[in-house]
C-alpha positions in Angstrom: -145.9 54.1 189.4 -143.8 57.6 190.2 -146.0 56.4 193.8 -144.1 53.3 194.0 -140.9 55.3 193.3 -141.6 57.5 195.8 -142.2 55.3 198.5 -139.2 53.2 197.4 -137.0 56.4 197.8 -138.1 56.8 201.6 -137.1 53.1 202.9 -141.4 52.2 202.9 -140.5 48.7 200.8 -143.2 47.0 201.8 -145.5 49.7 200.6 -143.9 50.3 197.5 -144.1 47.0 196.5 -147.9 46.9 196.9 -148.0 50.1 194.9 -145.6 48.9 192.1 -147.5 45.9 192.1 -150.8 47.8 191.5 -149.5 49.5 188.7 -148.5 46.8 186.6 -152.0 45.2 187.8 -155.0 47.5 187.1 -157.2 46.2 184.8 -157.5 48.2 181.6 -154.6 50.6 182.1 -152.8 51.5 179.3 -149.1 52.3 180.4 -146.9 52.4 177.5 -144.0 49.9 177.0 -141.5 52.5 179.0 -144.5 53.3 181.6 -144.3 49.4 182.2 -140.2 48.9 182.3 -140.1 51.8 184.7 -142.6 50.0 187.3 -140.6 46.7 186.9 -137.6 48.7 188.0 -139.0 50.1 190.6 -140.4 46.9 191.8 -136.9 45.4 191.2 -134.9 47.7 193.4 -137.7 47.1 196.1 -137.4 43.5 195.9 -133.5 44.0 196.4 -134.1 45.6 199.2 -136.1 43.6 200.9 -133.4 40.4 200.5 -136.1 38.9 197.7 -133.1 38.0 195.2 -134.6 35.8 193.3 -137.6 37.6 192.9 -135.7 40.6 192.0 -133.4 38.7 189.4 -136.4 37.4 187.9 -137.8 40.7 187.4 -135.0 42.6 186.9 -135.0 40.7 183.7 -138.6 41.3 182.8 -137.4 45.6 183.4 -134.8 44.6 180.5 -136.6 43.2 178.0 -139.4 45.4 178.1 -136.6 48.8 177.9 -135.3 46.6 175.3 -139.0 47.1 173.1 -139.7 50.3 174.3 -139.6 53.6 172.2 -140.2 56.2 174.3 -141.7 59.5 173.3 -142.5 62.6 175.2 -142.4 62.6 179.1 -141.4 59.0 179.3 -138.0 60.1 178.2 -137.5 61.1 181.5 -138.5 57.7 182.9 -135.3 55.5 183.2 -133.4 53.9 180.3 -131.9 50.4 178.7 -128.9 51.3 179.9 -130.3 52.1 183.7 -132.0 48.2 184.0 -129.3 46.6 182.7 -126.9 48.0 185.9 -129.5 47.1 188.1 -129.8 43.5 186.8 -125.7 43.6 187.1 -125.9 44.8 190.4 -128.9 42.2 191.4 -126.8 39.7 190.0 -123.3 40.7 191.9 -125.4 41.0 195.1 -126.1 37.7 194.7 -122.6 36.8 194.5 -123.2 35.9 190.5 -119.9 38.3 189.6 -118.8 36.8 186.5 -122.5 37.4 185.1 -122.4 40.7 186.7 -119.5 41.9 185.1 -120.5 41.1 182.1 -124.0 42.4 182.4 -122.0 45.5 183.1 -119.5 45.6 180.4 -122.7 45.5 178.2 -123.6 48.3 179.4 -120.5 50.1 179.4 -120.8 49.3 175.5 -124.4 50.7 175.5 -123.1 53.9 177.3 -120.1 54.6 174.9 -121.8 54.3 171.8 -124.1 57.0 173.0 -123.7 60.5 172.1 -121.4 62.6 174.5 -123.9 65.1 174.9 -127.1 62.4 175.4 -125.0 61.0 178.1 -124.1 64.5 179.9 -127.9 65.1 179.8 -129.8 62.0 180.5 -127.5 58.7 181.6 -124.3 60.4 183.4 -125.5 58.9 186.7 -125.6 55.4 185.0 -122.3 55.8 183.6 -120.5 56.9 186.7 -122.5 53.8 189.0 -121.7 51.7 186.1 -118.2 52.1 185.7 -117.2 52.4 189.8 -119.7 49.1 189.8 -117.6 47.1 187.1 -114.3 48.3 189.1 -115.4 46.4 192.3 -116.5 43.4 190.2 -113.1 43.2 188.0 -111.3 43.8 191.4 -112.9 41.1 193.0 -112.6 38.4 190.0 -109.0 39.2 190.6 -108.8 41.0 187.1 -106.6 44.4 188.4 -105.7 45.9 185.0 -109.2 46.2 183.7 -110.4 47.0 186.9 -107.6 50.0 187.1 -108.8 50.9 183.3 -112.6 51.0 184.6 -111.9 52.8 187.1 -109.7 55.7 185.4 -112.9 55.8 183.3 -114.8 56.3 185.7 -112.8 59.2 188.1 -112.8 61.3 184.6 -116.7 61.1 184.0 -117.1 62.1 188.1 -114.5 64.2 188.2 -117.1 67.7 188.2 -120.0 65.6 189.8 -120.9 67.1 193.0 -123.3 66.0 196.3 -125.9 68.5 194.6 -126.1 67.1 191.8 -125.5 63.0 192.9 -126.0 62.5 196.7 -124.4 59.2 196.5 -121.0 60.7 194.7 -119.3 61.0 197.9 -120.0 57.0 198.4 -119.2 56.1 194.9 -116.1 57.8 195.5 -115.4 56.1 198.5 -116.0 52.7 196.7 -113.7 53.6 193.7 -110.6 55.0 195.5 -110.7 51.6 198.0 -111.3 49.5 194.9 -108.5 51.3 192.7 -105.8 51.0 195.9 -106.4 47.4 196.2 -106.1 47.1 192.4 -102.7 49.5 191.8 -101.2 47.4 194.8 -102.0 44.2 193.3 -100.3 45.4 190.1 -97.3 45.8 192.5 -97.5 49.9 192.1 -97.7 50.7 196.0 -97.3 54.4 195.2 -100.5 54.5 193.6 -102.0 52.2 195.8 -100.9 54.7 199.0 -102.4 57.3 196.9 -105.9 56.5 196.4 -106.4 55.1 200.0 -105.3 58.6 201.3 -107.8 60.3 198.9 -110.3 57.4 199.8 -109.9 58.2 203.6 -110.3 62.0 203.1 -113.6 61.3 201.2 -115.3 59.2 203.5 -114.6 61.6 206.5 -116.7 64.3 204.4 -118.9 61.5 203.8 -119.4 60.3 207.4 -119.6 64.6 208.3 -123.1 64.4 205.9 -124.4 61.2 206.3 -122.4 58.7 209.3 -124.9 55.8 208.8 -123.4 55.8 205.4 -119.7 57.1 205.9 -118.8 55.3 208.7 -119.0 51.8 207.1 -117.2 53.3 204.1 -114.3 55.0 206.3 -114.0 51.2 207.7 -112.8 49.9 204.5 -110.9 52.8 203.5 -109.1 53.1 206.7 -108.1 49.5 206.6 -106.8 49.9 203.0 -104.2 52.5 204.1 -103.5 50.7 207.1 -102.3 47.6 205.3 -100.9 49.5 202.1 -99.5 52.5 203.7 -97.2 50.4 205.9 -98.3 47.0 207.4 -97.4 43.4 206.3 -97.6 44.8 202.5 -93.9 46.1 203.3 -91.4 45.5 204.9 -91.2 45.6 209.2 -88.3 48.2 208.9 -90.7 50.4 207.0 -93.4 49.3 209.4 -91.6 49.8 212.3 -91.3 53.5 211.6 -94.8 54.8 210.6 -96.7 55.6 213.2 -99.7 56.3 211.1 -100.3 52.7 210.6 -101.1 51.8 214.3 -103.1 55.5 214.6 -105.1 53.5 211.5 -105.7 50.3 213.4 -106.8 51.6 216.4 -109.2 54.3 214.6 -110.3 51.3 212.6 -111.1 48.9 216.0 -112.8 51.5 217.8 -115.0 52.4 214.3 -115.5 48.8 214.1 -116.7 48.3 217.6 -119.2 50.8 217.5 -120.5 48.9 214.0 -120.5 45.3 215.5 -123.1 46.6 217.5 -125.4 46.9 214.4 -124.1 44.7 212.2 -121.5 42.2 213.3 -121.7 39.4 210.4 -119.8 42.1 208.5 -117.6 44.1 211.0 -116.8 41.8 213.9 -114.2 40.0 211.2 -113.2 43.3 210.1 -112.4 44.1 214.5 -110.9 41.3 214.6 -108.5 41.5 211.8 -107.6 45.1 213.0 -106.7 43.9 216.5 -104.8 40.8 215.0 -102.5 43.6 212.9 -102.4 46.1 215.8 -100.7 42.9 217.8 -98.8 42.8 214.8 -97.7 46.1 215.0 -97.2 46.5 218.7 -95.0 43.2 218.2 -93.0 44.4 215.9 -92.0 47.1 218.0 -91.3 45.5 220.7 -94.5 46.7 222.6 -95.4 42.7 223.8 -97.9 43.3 226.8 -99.8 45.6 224.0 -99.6 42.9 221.7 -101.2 40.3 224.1 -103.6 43.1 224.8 -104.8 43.1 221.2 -104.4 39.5 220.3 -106.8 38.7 223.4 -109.7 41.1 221.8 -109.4 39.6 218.7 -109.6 35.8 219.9 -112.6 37.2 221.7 -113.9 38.7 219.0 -113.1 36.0 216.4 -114.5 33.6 218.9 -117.8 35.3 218.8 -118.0 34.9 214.9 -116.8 31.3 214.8 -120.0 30.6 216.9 -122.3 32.6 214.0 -119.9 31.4 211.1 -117.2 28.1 212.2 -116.7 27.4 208.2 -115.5 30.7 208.0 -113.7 31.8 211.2 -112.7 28.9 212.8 -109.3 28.6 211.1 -108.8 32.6 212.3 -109.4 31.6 215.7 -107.1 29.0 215.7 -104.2 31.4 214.1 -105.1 34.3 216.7 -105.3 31.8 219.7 -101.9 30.3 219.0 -100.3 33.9 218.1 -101.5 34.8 221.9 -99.7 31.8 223.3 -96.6 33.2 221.3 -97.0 36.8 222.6 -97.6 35.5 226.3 -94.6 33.5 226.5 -93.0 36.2 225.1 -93.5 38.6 228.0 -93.4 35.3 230.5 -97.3 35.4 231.0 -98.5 31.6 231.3 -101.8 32.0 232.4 -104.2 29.9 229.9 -101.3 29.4 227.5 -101.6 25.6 227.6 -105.1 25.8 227.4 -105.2 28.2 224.7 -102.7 25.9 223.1 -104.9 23.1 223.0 -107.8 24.8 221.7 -105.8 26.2 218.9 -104.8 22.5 218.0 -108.4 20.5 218.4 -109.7 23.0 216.1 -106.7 22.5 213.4 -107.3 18.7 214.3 -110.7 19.2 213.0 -110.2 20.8 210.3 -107.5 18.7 208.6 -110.7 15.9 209.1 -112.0 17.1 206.1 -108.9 19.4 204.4 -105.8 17.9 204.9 -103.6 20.3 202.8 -103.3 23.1 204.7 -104.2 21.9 208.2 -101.6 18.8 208.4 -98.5 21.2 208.2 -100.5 23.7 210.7 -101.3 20.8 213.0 -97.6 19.9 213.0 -96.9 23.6 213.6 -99.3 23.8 216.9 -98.6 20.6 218.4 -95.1 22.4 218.7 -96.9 25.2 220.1 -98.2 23.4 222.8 -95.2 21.4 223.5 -93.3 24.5 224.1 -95.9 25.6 226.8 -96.2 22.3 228.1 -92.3 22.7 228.8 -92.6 26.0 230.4 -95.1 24.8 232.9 -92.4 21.8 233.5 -94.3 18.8 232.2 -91.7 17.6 229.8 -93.7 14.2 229.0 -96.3 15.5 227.3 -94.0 18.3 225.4 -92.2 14.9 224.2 -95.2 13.3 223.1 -96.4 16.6 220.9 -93.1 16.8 219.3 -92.8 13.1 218.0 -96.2 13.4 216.5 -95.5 16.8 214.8 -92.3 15.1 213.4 -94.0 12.3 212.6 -96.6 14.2 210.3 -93.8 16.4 208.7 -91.9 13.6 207.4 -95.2 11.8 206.4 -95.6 15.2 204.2 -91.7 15.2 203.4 -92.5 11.8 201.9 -95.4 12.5 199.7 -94.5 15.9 198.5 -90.4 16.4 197.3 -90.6 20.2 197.2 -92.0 20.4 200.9 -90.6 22.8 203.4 -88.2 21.2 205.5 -87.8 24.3 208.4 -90.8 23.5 210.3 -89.3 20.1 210.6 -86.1 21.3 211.8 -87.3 23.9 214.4 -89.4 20.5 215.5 -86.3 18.6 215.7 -84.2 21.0 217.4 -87.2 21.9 220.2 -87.5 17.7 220.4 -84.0 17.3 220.8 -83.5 20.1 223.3 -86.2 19.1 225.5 -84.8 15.5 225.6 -81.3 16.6 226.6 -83.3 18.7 229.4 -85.5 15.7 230.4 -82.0 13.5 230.9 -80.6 16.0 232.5 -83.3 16.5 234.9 -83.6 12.9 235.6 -80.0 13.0 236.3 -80.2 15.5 239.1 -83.2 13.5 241.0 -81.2 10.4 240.1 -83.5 8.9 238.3 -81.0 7.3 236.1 -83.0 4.6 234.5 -85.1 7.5 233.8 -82.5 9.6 231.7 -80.8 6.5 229.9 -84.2 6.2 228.1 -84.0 10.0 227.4 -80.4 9.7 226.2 -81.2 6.6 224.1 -84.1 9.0 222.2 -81.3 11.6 221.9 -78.8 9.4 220.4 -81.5 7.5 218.1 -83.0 11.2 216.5 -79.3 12.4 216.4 -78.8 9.3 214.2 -81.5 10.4 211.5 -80.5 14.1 211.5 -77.8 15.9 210.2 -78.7 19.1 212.1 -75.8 20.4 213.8 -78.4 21.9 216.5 -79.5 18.2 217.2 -75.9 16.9 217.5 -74.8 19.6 219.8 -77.5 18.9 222.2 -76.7 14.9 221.9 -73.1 15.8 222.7 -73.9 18.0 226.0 -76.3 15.6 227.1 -73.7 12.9 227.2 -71.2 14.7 228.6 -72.9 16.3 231.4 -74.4 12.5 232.4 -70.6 11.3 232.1 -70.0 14.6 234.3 -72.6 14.2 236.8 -72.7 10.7 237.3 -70.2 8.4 235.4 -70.8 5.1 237.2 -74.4 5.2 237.4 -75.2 5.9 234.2 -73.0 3.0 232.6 -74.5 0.5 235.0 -78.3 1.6 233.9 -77.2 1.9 230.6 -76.1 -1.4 230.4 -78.7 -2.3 231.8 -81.5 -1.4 229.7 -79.2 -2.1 226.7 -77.1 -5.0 227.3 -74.2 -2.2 225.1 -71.7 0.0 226.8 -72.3 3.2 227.6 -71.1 5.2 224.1 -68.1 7.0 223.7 -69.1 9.2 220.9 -72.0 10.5 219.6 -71.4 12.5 217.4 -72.7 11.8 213.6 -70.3 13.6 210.8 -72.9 15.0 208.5 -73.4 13.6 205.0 -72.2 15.1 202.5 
């Protein structure tokens, strides 16, 4: 049994499973009840370790009910507690991604704790308490249930305040755990103050943390690090405030390069975690003013997300289709359009495909990046298509207009003003090569969408369109107007909006 523990405690699973095993197996022993819940604990934690959930779960249960029956007397004191299976079951249970049954496996043991005297706890269970309490603060926090998640945690900082490394090795990742947990939680509550606060303290601990033990601290800094990022000055405020802290991008980029070294390891859980960091320093840089830096970034990160929407495309393939069209933004931005229409594409296949089976979310984003692309399209001169990718965007917005009353209607009109613009610039164009035929039927799609608009963006194109083909060519145009119409060539276009 203290065998099995002992192996355990030294990463040799596979042996202290055998040895746990044993115990519980030899014919004729006679271990007492507590003798017996001790090995089942031990044999849980190995099980958890070695990714055998169920297993674990199943014993983890058998650990409870036997601490449940067991009266322990003389040296099996020392071996382990009610309170010490129940958090392991709890934490079985959240690792499994059960929270709700966590949490409440935990909050009975909370109960347990408390109703134990102060003094019994100081001696025997403090360990429990503090794991238990900075455990039920990352499960509240992640049920979305900040205010008992803030009280758990002020709970638990008083009963670890004096704990120290000596006495609990993992304190310093505990610590680490509760400050990230608790800024999440006071910023949630909408008290950023607090929430700036305990990521600053949660970054200072983890760099002591990664000083004694990196494989451990590093991760840890990761998440701490991106908490004050975000909190202490990136989209959770506002860009002025942004704009002027330059800790925030010294975050980010301490965060990528941490991150880069950990994807080497581990990149199911820090490649997202890289990529999300690149995606706010682009952000950043953007909001600066810093563009090529900003293209810079977003390029890693479509890289990067690109790599985990091959492991994961549930997952990360809507964040590769945000990042890819956020680069086409911030190339055209700094008149880079190398790949945009390309990228442009991709961006909208994979929003095509994922409106297939969630047509919420995606139909409004598909609208959005078929704009996308039609704006490249017209900065590498191919006007037709650009044309074609705004009359479908429009076409889905007012098919979402229709079925919802309270929908957005700016997406609409930035379609509507790009379709109109590129329209008066595709007559015009036809004008100068004199193509007229060409730009009547470009006028006619001017005059028809300024006829269903009331935007005073639309009509202002309509009117300069007509006047510069009255301009440029007046007899021309009437004839192949005429032509194509059988009506004169109109006089006014102009719609008087409604009022």
């Amino acid at each position: 049994m203290h065998y099995a523990d002992a192996l355990y405690l030294t990463d040799q699973y596979d042996d202290a499973l055998a040895a746990a095993d044993e115990s519980l197996a030899v014919p004729g022993a006679r271990m007492s009840q507590t003798q017996t819940a001790y090995a089942l604990r031990v044999r849980t934690l190995v099980l958890a370790e070695m990714g055998r959930l169920d297993e674990a779960l199943e014993t983890a249960r058998q650990c409870v009910a036997a601490y449940r029956d067991a009266v322990p007397r003389g040296r099996d004191k020392s071996l382990g507690s009610l309170a010490g299976a129940l958090r392991i079951q709890a934490w079985v249970l959240g690792t499994m991604g059960r929270v709700e049954e966590s949490v409440a496996l935990y909050m009975e043991c909370a109960a347990l704790l408390r109703a134990m005297p102060l003094l019994k706890v100081l001696l025997r269970t403090l360990k429990v308490q503090v794991r238990v309490l900075i455990e039920l603060t990352g499960g509240l926090r992640t049920l979305g249930r900040y205010e008992e998640a803030i009280a758990a945690g002020t709970d638990a900082q008083w009963w670890a305040a004096d704990v120290t490394p000596w006495f609990y090795p993992d304190i310093l990742q505990l610590r680490a755990q509760l400050l990230t947990d608790l800024a999440w939680c006071h910023w949630r509550t909408g008290d950023p103050s607090r929430a700036r606060e305990s990521a600053e303290r949660a970054v200072t601990v983890c760099r002591e943390l990664v000083e004694r033990t990196p494989d451990i601290g590093e991760p840890r800094l990761a998440l701490a690090l991106q908490s004050r990022a975000y909190l202490g000055g990136g989209r959770a405020v506002s860009p002025a405030a942004e704009q002027s802290d330059p800790q925030k991008l010294a975050d980010l980029q301490e965060l990528s390069d941490l991150c880069a070294r950990l994807t080497v390891t581990d990149p199911g859980a820090f490649e997202p975690m890289l990529a999300c960091a690149l995606d706010d320093m682009a952000y950043c840089h953007g909001q600066s003013g810093a563009h090529r830096q900003a293209v810079e970034a977003t390029e890693r990160s479509v890289a990067v997300y690109r790599r985990a929407a091959r492991r994961d495309p549930q997952e990360y393939e809507p964040e590769l289709a945000r990042t890819l069209a956020n680069l086409v933004i911030r190339k055209r931005q700094v008149d880079v359009l190398d790949d945009t229409v390309a990228h442009a594409r991709e961006a909208l296949a994979i929003t095509r495909r994922l409106a297939e089976t969630d047509q919420d979310p995606y139909q409004s984003l598909t609208a959005q990046r078929l704009g996308i692309l039609a704006r490249s399209l017209r900065r590498t001169g191919d006007d037709e298509q650009a044309l074609a990718c705004y009359d479908e965007a429009e076409t889905i917005l007012r098919d979402l207009m229709e079925t919802d009353p309270g929908f957005n209607t700016r997406p609409l009109a930035v379609i509507l003003t790009d379709l109109a613009d590129t329209l008066r610039a595709t007559a015009e164009s036809h004008l100068t090569t004199g193509h007229f035929d060409d730009a009547v039927s470009a006028l006619r799609r001017l005059l028809a969408l300024t006829r269903r608009t009331d935007q005073t963006a639309v009509h202002a194109a309509c009117l300069t369109a007509f006047a510069h083909a009255r301009g440029s060519a007046p007899d021309e145009i009437k004839r192949a107007w005429q032509a194509g119409t059988t009506d004169p060539f109109p006089s006014f276009v102009y719609r008087a909006p409604s009022s």
